[in-house]
Structures are given as C-alpha cells and as structure tokens.
C-alpha positions in Angstrom: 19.1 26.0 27.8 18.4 28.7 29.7 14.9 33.5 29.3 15.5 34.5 30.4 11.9 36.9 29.9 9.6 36.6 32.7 6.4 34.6 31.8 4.7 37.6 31.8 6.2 39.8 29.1 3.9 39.5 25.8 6.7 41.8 23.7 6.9 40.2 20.8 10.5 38.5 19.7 12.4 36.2 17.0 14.7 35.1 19.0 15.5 31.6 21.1 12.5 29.5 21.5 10.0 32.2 20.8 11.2 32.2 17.5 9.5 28.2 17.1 5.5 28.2 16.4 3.7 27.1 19.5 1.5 24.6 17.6 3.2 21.4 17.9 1.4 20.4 14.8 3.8 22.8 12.8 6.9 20.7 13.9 8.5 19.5 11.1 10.1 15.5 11.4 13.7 16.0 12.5 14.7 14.0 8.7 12.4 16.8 7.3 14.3 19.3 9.4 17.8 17.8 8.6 17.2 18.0 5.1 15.8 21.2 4.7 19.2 22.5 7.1 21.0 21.0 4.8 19.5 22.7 1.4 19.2 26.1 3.4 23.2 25.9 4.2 24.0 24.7 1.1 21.7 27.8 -0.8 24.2 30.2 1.0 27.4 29.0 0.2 26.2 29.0 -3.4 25.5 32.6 -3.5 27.5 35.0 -4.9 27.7 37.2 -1.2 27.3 33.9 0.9 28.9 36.4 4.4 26.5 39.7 3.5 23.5 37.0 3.3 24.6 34.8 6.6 25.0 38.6 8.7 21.5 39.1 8.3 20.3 35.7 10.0 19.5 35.7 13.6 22.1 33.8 15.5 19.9 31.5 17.4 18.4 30.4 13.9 21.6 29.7 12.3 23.2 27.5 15.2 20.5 25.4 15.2 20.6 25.3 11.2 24.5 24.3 11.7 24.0 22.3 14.1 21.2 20.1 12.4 22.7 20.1 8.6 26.0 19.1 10.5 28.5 21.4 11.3 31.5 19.0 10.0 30.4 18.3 6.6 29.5 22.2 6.1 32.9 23.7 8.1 32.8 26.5 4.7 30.4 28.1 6.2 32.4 28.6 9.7 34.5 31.5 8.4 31.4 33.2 7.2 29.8 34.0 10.7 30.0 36.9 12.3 30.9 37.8 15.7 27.8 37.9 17.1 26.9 34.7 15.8 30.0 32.9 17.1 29.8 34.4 20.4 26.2 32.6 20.3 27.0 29.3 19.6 29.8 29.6 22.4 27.3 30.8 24.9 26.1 27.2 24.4 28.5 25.0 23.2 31.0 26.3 25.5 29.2 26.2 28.6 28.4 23.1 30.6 24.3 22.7 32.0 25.9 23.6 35.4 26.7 27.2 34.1 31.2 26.4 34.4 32.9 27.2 31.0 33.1 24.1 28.9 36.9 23.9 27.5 36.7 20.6 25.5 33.4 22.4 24.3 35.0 25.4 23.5 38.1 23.7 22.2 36.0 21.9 19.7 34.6 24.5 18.0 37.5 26.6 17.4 39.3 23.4 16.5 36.4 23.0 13.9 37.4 27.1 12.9 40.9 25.9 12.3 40.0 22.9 9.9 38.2 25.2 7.7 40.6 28.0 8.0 43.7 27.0 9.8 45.2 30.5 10.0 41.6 31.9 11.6 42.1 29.9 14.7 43.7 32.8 16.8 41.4 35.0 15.2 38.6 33.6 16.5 39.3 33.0 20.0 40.4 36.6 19.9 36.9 37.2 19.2 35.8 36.6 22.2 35.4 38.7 25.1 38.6 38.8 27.1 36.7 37.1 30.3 35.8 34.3 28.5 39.7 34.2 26.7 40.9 34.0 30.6 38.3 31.4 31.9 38.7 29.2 28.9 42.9 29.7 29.9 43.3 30.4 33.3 42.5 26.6 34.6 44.8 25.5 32.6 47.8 27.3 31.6 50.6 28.5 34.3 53.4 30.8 33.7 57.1 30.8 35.0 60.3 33.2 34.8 63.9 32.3 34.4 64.6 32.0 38.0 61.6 29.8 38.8 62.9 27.5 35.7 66.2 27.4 36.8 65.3 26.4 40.0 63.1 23.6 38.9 64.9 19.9 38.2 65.0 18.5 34.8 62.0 16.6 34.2 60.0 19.7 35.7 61.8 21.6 32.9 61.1 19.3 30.2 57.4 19.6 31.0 57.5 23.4 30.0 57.1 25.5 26.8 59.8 28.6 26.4 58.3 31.5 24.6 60.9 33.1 22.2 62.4 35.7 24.5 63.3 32.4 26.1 62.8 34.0 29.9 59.5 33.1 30.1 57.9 29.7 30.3 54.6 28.2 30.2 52.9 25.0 31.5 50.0 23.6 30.0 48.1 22.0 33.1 46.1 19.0 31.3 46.9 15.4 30.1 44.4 15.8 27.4 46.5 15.4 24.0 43.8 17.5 21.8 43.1 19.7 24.4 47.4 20.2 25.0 47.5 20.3 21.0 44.9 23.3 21.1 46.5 25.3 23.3 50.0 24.8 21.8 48.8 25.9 18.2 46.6 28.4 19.8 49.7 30.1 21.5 51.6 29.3 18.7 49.1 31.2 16.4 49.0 34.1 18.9 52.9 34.9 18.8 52.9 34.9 15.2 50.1 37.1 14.8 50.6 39.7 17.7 53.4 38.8 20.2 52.7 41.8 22.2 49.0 39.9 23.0 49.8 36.6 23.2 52.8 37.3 26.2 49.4 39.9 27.5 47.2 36.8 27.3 49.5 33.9 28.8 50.5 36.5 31.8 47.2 37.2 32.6 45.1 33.6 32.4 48.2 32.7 34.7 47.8 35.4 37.7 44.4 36.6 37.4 41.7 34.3 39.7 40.1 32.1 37.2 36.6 31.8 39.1 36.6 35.3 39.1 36.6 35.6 35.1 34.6 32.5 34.8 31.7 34.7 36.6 32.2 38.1 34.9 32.0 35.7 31.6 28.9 34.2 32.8 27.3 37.6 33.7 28.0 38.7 29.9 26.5 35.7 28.7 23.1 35.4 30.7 22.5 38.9 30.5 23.0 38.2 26.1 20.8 35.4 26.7 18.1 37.8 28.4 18.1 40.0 25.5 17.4 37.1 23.4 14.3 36.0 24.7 15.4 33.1 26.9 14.9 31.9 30.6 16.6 31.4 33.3 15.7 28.3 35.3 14.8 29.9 38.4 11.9 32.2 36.9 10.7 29.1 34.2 10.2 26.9 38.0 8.1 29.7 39.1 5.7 29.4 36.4 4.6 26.1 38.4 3.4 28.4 41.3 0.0 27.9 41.5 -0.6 31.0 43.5 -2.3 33.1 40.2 -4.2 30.2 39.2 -6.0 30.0 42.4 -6.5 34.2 42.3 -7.7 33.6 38.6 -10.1 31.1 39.1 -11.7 33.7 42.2 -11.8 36.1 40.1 -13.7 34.6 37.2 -15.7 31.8 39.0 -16.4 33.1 42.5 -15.0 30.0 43.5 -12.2 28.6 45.6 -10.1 25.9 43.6 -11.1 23.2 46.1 -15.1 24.3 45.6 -14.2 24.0 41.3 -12.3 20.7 42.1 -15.8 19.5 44.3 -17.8 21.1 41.1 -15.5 18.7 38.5 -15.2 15.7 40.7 -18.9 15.8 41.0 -19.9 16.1 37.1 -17.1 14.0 35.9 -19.5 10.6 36.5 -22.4 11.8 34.6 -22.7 11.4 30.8 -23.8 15.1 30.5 -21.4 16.4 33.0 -19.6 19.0 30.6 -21.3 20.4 28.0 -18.4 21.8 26.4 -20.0 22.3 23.0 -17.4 20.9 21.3 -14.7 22.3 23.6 -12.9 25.9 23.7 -9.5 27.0 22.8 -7.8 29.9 22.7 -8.0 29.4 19.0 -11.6 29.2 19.2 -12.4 32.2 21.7 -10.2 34.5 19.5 -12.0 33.7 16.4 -15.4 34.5 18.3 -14.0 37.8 19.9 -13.0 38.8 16.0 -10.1 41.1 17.8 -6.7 42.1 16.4 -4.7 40.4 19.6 -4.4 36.8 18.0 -0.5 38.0 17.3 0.1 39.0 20.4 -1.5 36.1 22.1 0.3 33.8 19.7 3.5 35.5 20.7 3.0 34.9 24.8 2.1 31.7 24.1 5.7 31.3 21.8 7.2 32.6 24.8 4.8 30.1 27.6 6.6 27.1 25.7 9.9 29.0 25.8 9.7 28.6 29.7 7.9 25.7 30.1 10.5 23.5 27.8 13.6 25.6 30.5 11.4 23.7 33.5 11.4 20.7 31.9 15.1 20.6 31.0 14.5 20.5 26.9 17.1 22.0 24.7 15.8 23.9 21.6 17.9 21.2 19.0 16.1 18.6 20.8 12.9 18.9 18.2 10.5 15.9 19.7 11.0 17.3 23.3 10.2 20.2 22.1 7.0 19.0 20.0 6.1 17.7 23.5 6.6 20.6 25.4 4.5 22.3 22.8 1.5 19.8 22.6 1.3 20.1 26.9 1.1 24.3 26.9 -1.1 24.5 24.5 -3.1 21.7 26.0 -2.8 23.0 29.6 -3.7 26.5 28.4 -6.6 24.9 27.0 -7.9 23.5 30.0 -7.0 26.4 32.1 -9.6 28.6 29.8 -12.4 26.3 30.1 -12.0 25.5 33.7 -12.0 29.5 33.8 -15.2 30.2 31.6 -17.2 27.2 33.3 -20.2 27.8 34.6 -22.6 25.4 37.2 -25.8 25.0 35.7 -27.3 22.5 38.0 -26.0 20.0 40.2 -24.3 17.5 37.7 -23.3 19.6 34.8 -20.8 22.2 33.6 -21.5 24.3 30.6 -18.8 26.6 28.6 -20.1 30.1 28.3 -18.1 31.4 25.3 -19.1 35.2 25.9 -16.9 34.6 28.8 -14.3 32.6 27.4 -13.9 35.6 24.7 -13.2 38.1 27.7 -10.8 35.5 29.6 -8.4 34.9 26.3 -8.6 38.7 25.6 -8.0 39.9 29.7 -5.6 37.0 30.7 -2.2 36.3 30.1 -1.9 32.6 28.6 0.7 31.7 31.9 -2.6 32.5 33.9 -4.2 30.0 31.9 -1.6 27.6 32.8 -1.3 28.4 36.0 -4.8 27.7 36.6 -4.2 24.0 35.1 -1.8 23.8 37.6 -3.7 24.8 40.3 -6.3 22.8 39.7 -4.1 19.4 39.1 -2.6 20.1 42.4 -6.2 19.9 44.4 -7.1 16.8 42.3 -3.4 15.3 43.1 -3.7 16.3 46.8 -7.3 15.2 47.0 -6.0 11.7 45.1 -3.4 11.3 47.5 -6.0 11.5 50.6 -8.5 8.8 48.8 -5.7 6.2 48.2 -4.5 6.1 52.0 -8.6 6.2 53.1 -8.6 3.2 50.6 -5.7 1.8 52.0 -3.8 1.5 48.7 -1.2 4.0 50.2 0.2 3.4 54.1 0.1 6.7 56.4 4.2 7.4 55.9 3.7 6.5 51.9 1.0 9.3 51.5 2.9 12.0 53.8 6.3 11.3 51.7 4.0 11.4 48.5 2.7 14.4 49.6 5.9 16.3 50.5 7.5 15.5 46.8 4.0 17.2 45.0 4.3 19.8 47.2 7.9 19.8 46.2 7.0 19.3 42.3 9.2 16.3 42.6 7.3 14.0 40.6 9.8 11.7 39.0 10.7 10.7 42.6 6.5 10.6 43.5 6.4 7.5 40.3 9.5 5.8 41.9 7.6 6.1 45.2 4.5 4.3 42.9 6.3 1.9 42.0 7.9 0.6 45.2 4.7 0.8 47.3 1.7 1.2 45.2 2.2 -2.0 42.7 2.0 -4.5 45.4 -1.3 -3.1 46.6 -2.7 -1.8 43.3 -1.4 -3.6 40.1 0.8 -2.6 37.7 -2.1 -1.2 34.8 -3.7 0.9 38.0 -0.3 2.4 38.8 0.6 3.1 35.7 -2.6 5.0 35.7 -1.5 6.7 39.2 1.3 7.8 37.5 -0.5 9.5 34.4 -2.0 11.8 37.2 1.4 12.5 38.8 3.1 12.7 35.6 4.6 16.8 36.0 1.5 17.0 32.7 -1.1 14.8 33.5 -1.6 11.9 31.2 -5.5 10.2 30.8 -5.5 6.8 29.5 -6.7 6.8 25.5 -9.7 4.4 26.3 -12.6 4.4 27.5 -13.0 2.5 31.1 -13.3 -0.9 30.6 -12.8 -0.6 26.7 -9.9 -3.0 25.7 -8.6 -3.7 28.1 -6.2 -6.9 26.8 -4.9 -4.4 24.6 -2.0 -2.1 25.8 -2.5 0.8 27.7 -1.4 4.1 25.4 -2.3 7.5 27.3 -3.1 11.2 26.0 -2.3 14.9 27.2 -4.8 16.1 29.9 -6.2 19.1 27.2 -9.8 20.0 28.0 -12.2 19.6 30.9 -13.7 16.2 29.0 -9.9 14.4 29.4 -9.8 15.7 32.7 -12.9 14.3 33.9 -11.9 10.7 31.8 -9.0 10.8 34.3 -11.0 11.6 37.1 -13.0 8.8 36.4 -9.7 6.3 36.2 -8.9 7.7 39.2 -12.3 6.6 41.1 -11.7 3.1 40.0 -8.1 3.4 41.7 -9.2 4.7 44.9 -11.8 1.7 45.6 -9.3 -1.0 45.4 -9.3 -3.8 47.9 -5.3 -3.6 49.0 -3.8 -7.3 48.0 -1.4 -6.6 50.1 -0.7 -5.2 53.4 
C-alpha cells in the first residue's frame, strides 16, 4: 500500500489506515474480524435499501469488509457499489506493488462483476477512467484494416477477431485463456451496448502509447490515494531520518544524542538507574496535562502507524502486521517521550520529570517522538558496532560493511551479515540477541540476564527507557566475549 500525508499533518481523517485505532490492543482476531465482515455484509443485503445504505460507507472500509467476509461467497453485493468505491478497490487490486497496472488483477474483479451480474460487465469497466480503460487494453489488444488482413497468410488470419463491419479486425495479444475469454466477452459486451464506443475504445488502446496511459492512470490514482490519507513510500522512508530526533532531543535536554546515549549507557547497570515512576506515555502525560488535544494527538498517532506500516511494507488486510506495526509506534513513541523528558539527577540515575513530559506530548508532533527513538537506537547501534570489533567479535571489513547497511537502514541484510560472521565468534543465543538490536524495532530479550536460561529465548518491543537499558545490558555481555574463533 501506499499516504500519501506527510508525517507531519495532524488533520484529522477516516480514511486508509488512519481510519484503524493506533492501540494495537483494539485489534480484533482476524476469525473475530472475518466473522463480524461477514454479519456486517450480510446486515446490508438484508435491508430494504441495501445500495442507498452501502453509498454512504467509506470506500477504504468496505474493501476491506469485502475482502475479509470474502468477496466470492457475497458477489450480491458487487452490483451495489458505487463508482467511487469500485474505482477504490481497483486502485489496489488492479495495480501490482511496483506501481504497473495489474490486468489479471483487474480482470478478476470485473470477471467477479460479471458472475453476479453478467450483463454489468461492460458497464463496469466503462466506469473507469478512460486512462485506466487504455492501460488495462493497450498491451494487449492490436487492431488491423482490410488491407493489412488481406495481406496477412491464413493462419495469421485465423488468429484474428472481425468486428461486424467486417473491415476491421482485432488481435488479442495474450495466450492466457481467461484473460483472452475476458477481453472477448468484454468487446463483445461493448458492441452490443454502444458500438460507436467499443470501435472508439479498440482504435484507441491499439494506437495510443500504452506507457503513456499507464502513467496518466497512475497520476489519477496516487493523487486519490493522497486525498485518502495514505503514503507514498518515499515520504513513509523519510520518517527514519533521524535528523529531528537529534534537534528534538537539543532542544529539550541540552544534550547531544551521543552525550544522552553516554547518560543511558552509564545508568543502564545500576539498579536505580531510571526512576521512571512507573514509566510515561503519551497516554499518561495527556491525562496529567487535562487538555482537550488527546483527539488530535490520537489522530497523528493513527496517521504515525499509517506511515510506519508503508515503511515496513504491510498492507492494511494484513491485520497481525498491522497489530505489529501498531504495538512498535506506539512503543517507540513511548520511549522517544521519556528519553525527551529525562532528566540527570546524579551520576547513575535518570528520573522522568512529568511537568515536562506534559509540555513535550502537548508541543511535539508524535513522528518527533519517534524520531527521537530512532535517533537514539542509531548511536547505541553505531556505538554497538564499535564495541564488537574492539572485542574482536566482529573483523575490521565485517564492522565497516555492518556499518554502511545501518547507515543504509538495511537491516535485514545487517542479520544475514550476523549470521555468517558473528555465530562462529559469538554463539547462536548471543547473535540472536545482536540481532534484536539491529532488528529495524529493537527487540530486548523477555528475561532477566541470566534468568532461564535452558528455557527458549522469547524477546519484547524496545517501549520505555527500562527495556532499553535491559537491552543495553544484553548488549554488554555481547561485547566482552572471548572470540572462539578467528
């Protein structure tokens, strides 16, 4: 999927993601989800006005309601969308993740249009903008004139179709047998309905340059998707710039990140080393500040998760991604307002000052907050990456390449890089810790160090300054390793 809103924006909407609550916890089970879809769809058709009451749904809600009930066993409710909420579901289902129009996708939905309505199959594509009409066409149909025919040898003329002034001929340019069927009953549909169009239609997806459509078609569509409260994937990887983080943290702390990173390595040993009073969340500092912004801030946050899940390639039907996705923004907010409203109070220790917690949630966007996170897990990872070739656990070329892919946010390749050269030095349970910290969100083992440790290791979001220093500590353990090998 793809906002679409910049990160910044804290306009309110209902639409896309930022139409899901940003507490994971609200998630419902995808069984719960599939049968509630199904009761929801099944509600409308019983109505007595099931189109008036299926106009007034957004159409982002009621794909994913389709979609999750199962569009084949309720294909009544097909004829019943509107035009906006057709041209919706084809923004997705007929597009590919590379942003090239999707035939066999697009086929299959109209195809589904025709089984509940055979007549409305035409109709439908005909809905569409005429772009899209041309680049769902133009790759594959080709038209000829008499004298081209005539000039062709027999098996070239068997190949064609002859439209019924019989001096025009068409091609259909794929070996696919549904996909040849679908554009034969399409065509077929078209000179039944309006000749005048379908000759228009067939002429034109021939000549006109079918990259050229297939842009115009994908300008129509991301600009839709932009009103709808969606992301692009170029602005959700700038969220990852830790460039406002490190001006945040300035502001509030008079602190460079690498001095806050010195300040949290240095307290993460000692028992009393965060007196977080229980911790702080945004939740938390709002109810404290008793202001009238909690909407607003829920909203941004909707709309955080809306770009974080485009970064991390997670489609909106794909629930548990999403519950994920979820759990780690609110998590990484979290710790980006605690590491913001820390304050030094002697050598060892942090305290929370929640006066100044209530003025960061109230002054700074939440993608500050999680920017900050990331500015911070950056230093640590950087800092990490420094103590394991001092140890000796990573060589000189491992720890530059290592260092390149973080810089590079590549860190699926920096845990295939772990595995290769780090578990022959380090072990397999300390590399699976390694790659907790690299993880693109951190990941702190559940237990304690040294606490069961026959049992296997499970591991936990990096959420507050208290997890964060448990993975700091993991991470000391790492760093003093004999190498085994070398």
């Amino acid at each position: 999927m793809a906002s679409r809103l910049s990160s910044d924006s804290s306009q309110a909407s209902d639409h896309g993601l930022t139409s899901f609550a940003w507490q994971a916890d609200n998630l419902p089970t995808p069984l719960e989800e599939e049968r509630n879809a199904r009761a929801f769809l099944d509600g409308i058709l019983a109505s007595e006005n099931a189109a008036a009451e299926l106009s007034t749904l957004e159409p982002s809600f009621i794909r994913h309601v389709v979609l999750t009930a199962g569009v084949e066993d309720h294909l009544e409710i097909l004829p019943l969308l509107n035009r906006d909420q057709l041209t919706h579901i084809m923004d997705f289902e007929g597009w590919d993740a590379t942003g090239q129009i999707s035939l066999a996708g697009a086929a299959r939905w109209l195809q589904l249009h025709k089984q509940a309505k055979p007549e409305e199959l035409f109709g439908r594509f005909r809905e569409f903008e005429e772009e899209f009409q041309m680049a769902m066409l133009g790759p594959v149909i080709e038209t000829y004139d008499l004298e081209a025919f005539e000039k062709m040898g027999q098996e070239e003329q068997d190949a064609l179709l002859r439209l019924p002034c019989g001096e025009v001929f068409y091609k259909i340019k794929s070996e696919d047998p549904e996909l040849r069927q679908f554009i034969e009953e399409l065509v077929t549909q078209a000179l039944a309905k309006d000749i005048e169009y379908a000759y228009s239609m067939l002429a034109h997806a021939s000549y006109l340059p079918p990259n050229e459509q297939e842009s115009l078609a994908l300008r129509f569509r991301n600009a839709r998707l932009e009103e709808e409260g969606f992301v692009s994937p170029e602005d959700s990887a700038r969220l990852f710039l830790a460039g406002a983080g490190e001006e945040a943290i300035l502001r509030w702390t008079s602190a460079s990140v690498g001095a806050l990173a010195e300040n949290i390595l240095a307290t993460a040993d000692s028992n009393e080393g965060f007196l977080s009073l229980g911790g702080m969340t945004i939740e938390k500092a709002l109810a404290a500040g008793n202001h009238e912004s909690a909407a607003g801030v829920a909203a941004s946050l909707s709309r955080l998760a809306n770009t974080v899940a485009v970064a991390a390639g997670v489609d909106g039907d794909n629930r548990q991604g999403l519950r994920l996705v979820l759990a780690h923004t609110k998590g990484y907010c979290n710790l980006g307002l605690e590491l913001l409203a820390s304050e030094a109070t002697r050598e060892t220790t942090l305290k929370l000052d929640f006066e100044k917690a209530k003025r960061v949630v109230t002054t700074e966007h939440p993608s500050v907050l999680f920017k900050v996170s990331i500015a911070i897990m950056d230093e640590l990872r950087r800092r990490m990456i420094d103590s394991l070739e001092h140890a000796g656990v990573m060589d000189a070329e491992t720890a530059q390449q290592a260092r390149r892919l973080v810089f590079a946010r590549k860190f699926g390749l920096v845990m295939n890089l772990l595995d290769f050269k780090v578990v022959p030095v380090a072990g397999f349970e300390a590399t699976e810790v390694l790659k907790g910290m690299f993880n693109r969100f951190p990941l702190c083992p559940a237990v304690a160090v040294g606490e069961n440790a026959d049992e296997c290791m499970t591991f936990k979001p990096v959420y507050d300054l208290a997890t964060l220093a448990g993975l700091v500590r993991w991470m000391r353990q790492i760093r003093h390793l004999a190498p085994t090998v070398h």
